[in-house]
N, C-alpha and C positions, 0 to 999 in steps of 0.2 A: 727433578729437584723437588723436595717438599717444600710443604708453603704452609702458613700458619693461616685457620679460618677462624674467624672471628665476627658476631654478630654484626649486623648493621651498622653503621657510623660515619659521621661526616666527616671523610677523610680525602675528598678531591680537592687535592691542591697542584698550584699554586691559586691564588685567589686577588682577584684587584680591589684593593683596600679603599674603598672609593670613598671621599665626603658628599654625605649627602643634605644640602640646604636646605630651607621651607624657609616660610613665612606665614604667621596667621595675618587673619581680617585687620588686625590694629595696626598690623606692618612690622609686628617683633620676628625675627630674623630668630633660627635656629643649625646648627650643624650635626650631624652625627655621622659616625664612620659606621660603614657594613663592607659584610665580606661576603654577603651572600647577593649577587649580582650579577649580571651579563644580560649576555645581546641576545633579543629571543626573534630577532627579524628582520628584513632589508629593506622590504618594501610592503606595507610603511616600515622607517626606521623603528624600529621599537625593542622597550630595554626591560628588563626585571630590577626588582629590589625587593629582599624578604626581608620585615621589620616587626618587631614584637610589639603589641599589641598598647604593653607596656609604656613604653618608650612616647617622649614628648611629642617626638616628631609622624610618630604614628597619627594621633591626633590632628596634628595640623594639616599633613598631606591628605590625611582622609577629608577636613572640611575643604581645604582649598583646592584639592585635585592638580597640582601640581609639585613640581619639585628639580632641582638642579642635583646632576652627578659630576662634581668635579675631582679630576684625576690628582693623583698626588705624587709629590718628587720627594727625591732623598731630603731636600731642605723641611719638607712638606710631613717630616715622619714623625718628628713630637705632636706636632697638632693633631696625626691622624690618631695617636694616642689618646690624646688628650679628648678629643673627640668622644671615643668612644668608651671612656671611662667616666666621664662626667656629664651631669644632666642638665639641658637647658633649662630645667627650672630652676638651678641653683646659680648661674651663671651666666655672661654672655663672652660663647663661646669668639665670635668674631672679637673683640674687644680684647680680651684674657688672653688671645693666640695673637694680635698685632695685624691682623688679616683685612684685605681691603678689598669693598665690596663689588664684583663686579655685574653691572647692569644688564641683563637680558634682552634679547629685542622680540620676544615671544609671548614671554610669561612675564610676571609681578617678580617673580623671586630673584633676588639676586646670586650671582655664584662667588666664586672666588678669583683674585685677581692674580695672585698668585700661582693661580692653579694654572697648567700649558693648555687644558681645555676643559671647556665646560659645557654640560650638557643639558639642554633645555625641554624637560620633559613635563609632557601634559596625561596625567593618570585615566586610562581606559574602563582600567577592572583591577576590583580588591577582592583577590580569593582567599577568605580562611583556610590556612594546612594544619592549624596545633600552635604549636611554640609559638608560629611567626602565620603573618598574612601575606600574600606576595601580591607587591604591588603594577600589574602593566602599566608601562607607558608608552607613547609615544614620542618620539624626539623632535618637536618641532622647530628646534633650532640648533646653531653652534655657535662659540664664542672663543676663539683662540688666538694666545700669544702670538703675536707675529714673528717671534724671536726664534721660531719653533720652525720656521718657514725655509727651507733650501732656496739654493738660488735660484731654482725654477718655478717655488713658489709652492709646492709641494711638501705638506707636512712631513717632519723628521722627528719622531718623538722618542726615535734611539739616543734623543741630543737630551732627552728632559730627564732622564735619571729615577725613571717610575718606579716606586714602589709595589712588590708582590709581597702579599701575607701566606705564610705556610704554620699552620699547627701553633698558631701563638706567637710567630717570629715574626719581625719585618725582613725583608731582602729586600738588595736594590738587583735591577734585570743581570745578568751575566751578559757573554759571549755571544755573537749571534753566529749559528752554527746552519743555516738556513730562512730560506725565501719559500712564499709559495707559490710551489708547482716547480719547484727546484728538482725534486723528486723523478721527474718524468719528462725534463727537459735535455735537451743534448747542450754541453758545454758552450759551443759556440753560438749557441742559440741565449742561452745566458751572460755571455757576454754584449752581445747585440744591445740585448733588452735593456741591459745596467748603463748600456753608453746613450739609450735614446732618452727623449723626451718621454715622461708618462704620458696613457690616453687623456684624454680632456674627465676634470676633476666630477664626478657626479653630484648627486645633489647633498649626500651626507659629507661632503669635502676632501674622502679617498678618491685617488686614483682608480682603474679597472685590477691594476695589481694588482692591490689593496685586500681585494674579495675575495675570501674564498669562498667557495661554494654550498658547504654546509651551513 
């Protein structure tokens, strides 16, 4: 089959349209949505976010060395808009969105309340690439909806209605068409699994399912 080649381009999607919170020194609160984020590690928990240099919130995470990633739902998808078309200099983005603040037990910054979870990160290393500096952190905590909770206690966030960015668009998740390790399990061995109890929660608040291993 032919195939059309075409120079470099940032075309890996889907992408989790994540808010991301600060706070400076005087305690003013900021949001900004990215799409350029993910999980760079298990142990320690540790996460990326690539943010242009530009941007409000660049500045504040670089002085305070922290910052919140919280997840966003289909209710949650004007604001991830809103977010990231307009500047915390000109606005307060929490106020303007109706959004209510929720407390850390880690860090200073607050996340969102609304959000099914939020993530408490503490900044490692800020590496210049060009456009954007990418910021590590580490996750020194978690903060989540209990509403979000099966009845084994066991997070379900096929219940929260997440948002995926593709090419400009929002989606809400589809279909779920597989598990991992689904692949290389025998049938009955998957059913076993979906009737038991999860392993005991670890310390980022997955189950041993949960992991893949890359």
């Amino acid at each position: 089959m032919d195939r059309e080649y075409w120079r470099g381009a940032n075309l890996l999607n889907p992408v989790p349209p994540v808010l991301v919170c600060s706070m400076d020194g005087e305690g003013r609160k900021n949001i900004m949505t990215a799409g350029w984020t993910g999980s760079v590690c298990s142990d320690p928990v540790m996460v990326c976010v690539s943010i242009r240099p530009e941007r409000l919130s660049h500045s504040i995470i670089s002085a305070s060395g922290e910052f919140v990633l919280s997840l966003p739902t289909r209710r949650l998808a004007r604001t991830v808009d809103y977010c990231g078309v307009r500047s915390g200099r000109d606005v307060d983005k929490f106020r303007q969105m109706g959004l209510t603040e929720a407390p850390s037990s880690t860090i200073r910054t607050p996340g969102i309340a609304e959000s099914p979870v939020n993530l408490e990160c503490r900044v490692t290393e800020i590496k210049p690439l060009g456009t954007h500096d990418l910021f590590l952190a580490e996750v020194t905590g978690v903060n989540v909806d209990p509403a979000y909770l099966d009845e084994r206690g066991r997070l379900d966030l096929a219940r929260a209605d997440l948002l995926a960015y593709v090419h400009g668009e929002y989606f809400t998740l589809g279909q779920k068409v597989g598990k991992f390790g689904y692949s290389v399990q025998k049938r009955a061995t998957l059913k076993r699994r979906d009737a038991g109890k999860p392993r005991k929660n670890g310390k980022n608040g997955t189950s041993q399912h949960d992991r893949p291993s890359g």
